[in-house]
N, C-alpha and C positions, 0 to 999 in steps of 0.2 A: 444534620439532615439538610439536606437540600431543597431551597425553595424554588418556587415554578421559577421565577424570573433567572434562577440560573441555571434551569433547566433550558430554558426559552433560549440563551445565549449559546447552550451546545449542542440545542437542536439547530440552529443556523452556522456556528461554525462544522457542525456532522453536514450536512448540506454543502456547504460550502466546499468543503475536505473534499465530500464524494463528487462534486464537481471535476477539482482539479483533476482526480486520480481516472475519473472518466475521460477527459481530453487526455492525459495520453495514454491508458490502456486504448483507446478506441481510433489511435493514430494508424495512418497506414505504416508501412513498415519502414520508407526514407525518413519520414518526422523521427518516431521514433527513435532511430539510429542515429539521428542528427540529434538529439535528444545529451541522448548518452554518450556522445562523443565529446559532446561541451564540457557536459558536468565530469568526463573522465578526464579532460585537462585540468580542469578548476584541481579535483584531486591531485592528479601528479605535481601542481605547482606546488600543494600543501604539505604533500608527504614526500616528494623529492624523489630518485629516481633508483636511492637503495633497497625499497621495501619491494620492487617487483623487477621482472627484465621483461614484459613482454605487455602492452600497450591491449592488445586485444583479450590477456588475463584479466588485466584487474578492467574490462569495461564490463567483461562477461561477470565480475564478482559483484560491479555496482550494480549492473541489470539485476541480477538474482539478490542482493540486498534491498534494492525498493521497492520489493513487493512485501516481506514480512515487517517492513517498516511501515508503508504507505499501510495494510491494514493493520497493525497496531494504533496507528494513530487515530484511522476508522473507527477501530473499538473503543477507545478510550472514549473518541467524543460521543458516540453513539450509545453508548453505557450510562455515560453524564446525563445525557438528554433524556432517555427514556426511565431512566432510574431504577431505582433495585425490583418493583416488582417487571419490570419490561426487560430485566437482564436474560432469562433464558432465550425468549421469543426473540432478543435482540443478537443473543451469539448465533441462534440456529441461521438465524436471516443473514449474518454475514458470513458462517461460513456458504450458504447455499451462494449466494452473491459470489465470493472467493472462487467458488465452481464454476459457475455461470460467466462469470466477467473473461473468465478464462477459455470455455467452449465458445462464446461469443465471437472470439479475433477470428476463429474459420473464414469468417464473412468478412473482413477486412484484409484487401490487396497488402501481398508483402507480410502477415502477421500470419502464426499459426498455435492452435491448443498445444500449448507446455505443462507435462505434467506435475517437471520440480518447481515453476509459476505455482500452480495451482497449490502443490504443497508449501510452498515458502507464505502463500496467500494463508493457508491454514496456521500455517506457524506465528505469523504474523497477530492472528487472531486472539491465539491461546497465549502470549506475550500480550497484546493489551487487556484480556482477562487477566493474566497474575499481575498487571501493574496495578487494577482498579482493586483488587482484593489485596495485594500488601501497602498500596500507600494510599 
């Protein structure tokens, strides 16, 4: 069982987490793209240049990778923090959030509603549901 005080510690890194993931879902469309150009280099130094032939594949694989990652991690903390009886109210909240985070970029120059975003957002969710339930 988990006590308040480490409940306390994942409702500040949940805070924290939805910070980051706020600055850049909420970038305009250059940040972003300058974003994911960095971190597509860091990759290719790591994995070398036999696992793809096309620069703008795998930026578009990592873009569509950090969204069911970035809410997995969401859930995870967010599930911590509010604990077993706050877990329904907590998944409904983030998948609505999941939706929302995503109709939101309309309103940001350069960004627009993705709907496999919004699903990767969902999948994201239901991956840090089965992590808190098998481990």
């Amino acid at each position: 069982m988990e006590t308040l005080e480490t409940r306390e510690v994942f409702s500040i890194l949940t805070v924290l987490w939805f910070c980051v993931m706020c600055f850049f879902t909420f970038q305009p469309g250059p940040g972003t793209i300058a974003v994911s150009g960095r971190l597509t280099k860091v990759v290719e130094s790591v994995i070398g240049i036999a696992f793809y032939t096309d620069d703008e594949y795998l930026e578009r694989q990592i873009r569509f990778l950090a969204h069911p990652i970035e809410f997995a991690v969401l859930t995870v903390l967010t599930l911590k923090a509010v604990g077993r009886s706050g877990t329904i109210i907590g998944v409904v909240a983030l998948i609505l959030w999941s939706i929302i985070s995503e109709v939101l970029k309309v309103r940001i120059p350069g960004r627009h509603c993705n709907g496999i975003d919004m699903v990767g957002n969902i999948i994201g969710v239901g991956v840090g549901v089965l992590l808190i339930v098998l481990v």
